[in-house]
C-alpha positions in Angstrom: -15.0 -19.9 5.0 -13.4 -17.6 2.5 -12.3 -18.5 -0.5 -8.3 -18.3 -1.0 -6.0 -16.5 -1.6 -8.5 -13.3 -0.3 -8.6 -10.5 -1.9 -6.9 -7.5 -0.7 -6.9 -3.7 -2.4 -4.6 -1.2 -0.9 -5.7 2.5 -1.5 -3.9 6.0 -1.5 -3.9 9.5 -3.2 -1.2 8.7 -5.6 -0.5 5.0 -5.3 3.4 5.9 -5.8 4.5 4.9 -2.0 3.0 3.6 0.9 0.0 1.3 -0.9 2.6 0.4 -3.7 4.8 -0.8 -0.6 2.2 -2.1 1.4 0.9 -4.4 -1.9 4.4 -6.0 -2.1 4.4 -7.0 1.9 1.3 -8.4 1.4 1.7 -10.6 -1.7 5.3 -11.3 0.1 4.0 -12.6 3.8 0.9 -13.1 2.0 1.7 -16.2 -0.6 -1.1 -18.2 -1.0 -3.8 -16.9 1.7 -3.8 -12.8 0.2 -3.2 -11.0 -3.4 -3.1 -7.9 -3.4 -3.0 -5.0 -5.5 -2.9 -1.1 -5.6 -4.2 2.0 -6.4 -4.9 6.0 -6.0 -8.0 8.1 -5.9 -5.5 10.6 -7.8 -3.0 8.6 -9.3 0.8 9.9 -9.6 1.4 7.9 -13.0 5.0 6.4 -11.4 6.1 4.7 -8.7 8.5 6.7 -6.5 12.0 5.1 -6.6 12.5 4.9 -2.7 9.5 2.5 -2.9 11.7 0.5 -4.9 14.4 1.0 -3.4 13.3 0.4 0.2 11.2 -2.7 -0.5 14.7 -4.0 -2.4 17.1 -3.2 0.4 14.5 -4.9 3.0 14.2 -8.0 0.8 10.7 -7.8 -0.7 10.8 -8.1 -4.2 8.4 -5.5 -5.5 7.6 -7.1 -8.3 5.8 -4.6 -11.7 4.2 -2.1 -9.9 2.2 0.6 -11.7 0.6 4.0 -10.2 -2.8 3.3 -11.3 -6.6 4.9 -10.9 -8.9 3.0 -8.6 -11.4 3.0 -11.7 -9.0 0.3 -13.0 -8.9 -1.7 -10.0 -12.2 -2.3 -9.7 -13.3 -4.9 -11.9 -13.3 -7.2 -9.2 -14.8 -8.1 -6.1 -12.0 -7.7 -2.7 -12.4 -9.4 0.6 -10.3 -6.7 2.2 -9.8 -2.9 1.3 -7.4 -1.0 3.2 -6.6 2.8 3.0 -2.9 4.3 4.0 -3.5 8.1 3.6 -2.1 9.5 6.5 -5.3 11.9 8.3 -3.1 14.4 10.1 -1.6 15.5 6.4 -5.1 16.3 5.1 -5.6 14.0 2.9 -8.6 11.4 2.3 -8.9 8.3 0.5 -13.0 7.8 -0.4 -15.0 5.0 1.2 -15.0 2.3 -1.2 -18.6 0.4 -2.2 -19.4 -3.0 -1.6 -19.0 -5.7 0.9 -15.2 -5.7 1.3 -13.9 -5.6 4.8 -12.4 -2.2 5.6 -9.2 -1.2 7.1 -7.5 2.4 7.7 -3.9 2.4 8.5 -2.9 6.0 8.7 0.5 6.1 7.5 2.9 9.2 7.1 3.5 9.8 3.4 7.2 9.3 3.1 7.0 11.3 0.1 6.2 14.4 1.5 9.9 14.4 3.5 12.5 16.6 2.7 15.9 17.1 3.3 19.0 14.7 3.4 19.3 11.0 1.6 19.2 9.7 5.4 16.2 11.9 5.9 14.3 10.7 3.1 15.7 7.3 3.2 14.6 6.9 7.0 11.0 8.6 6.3 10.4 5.1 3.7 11.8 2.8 6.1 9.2 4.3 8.8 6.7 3.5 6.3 8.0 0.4 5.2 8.0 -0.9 9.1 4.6 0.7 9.8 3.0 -1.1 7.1 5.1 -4.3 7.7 4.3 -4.6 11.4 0.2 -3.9 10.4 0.7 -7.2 8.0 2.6 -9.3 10.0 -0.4 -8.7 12.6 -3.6 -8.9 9.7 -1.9 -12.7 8.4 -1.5 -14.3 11.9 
């Protein structure tokens, strides 16, 4: 039996969106079973306001979150690793080493929309719900 609460380390490119998101949902639903954290393979150095913004307006407080390097992420040990970068964009999140249980969640980079407020706004709550949904079904 694993140790709680189990380890969980969400990766992306930047680590400004969806894995910054998807750490919050976890250490929200998670409480006491899963931690999480976050990082990026290339980090963005911020957190993208609508990752704020949309974890705020859906009631999941987002807590400090940082855009941070994977290199300073690793001085632990995870039970879980799960990557977010969205295939069909091109992009590619590395295979991380060790023992960790491994998910892939392709997940459209909100980010990357443009247009309108709605537009944009709608493209993070996509994201939001996709990630959400993933959680609800990883915790039961």
């Amino acid at each position: 039996m694993e140790k709680h609460p189990l380890k969980v380390l969400v990766l992306c490119t930047g680590n400004s969106c969806r894995s910054i998101m998807a750490e919050a949902l976890i250490n929200h639903f998670g409480q006491g079973c899963y931690q999480a954290w976050s990082a990026g393979t290339v980090p963005a150095r911020y957190v993208h306001p609508k990752s704020i913004e949309t974890l705020q307006r859906h009631g999941i407080n987002p807590g400090n979150p940082s855009s941070k390097s994977v290199d300073e992420v690793a001085w632990q040990a995870y039970n879980l690793i799960i990557t977010v970068c969205d295939r069909a964009a091109g992009e590619s999140c590395p295979l991380f080493p060790g023992k960790a249980k491994k998910l892939h969640w392709s997940t459209p980079d909100p980010a990357k929309v443009t247009g309108s407020e709605a537009e944009k706004d709608a493209a993070f709550d996509q994201a939001f719900f996709m990630l959400k949904n993933r959680i609800e079904e990883l915790l039961k």
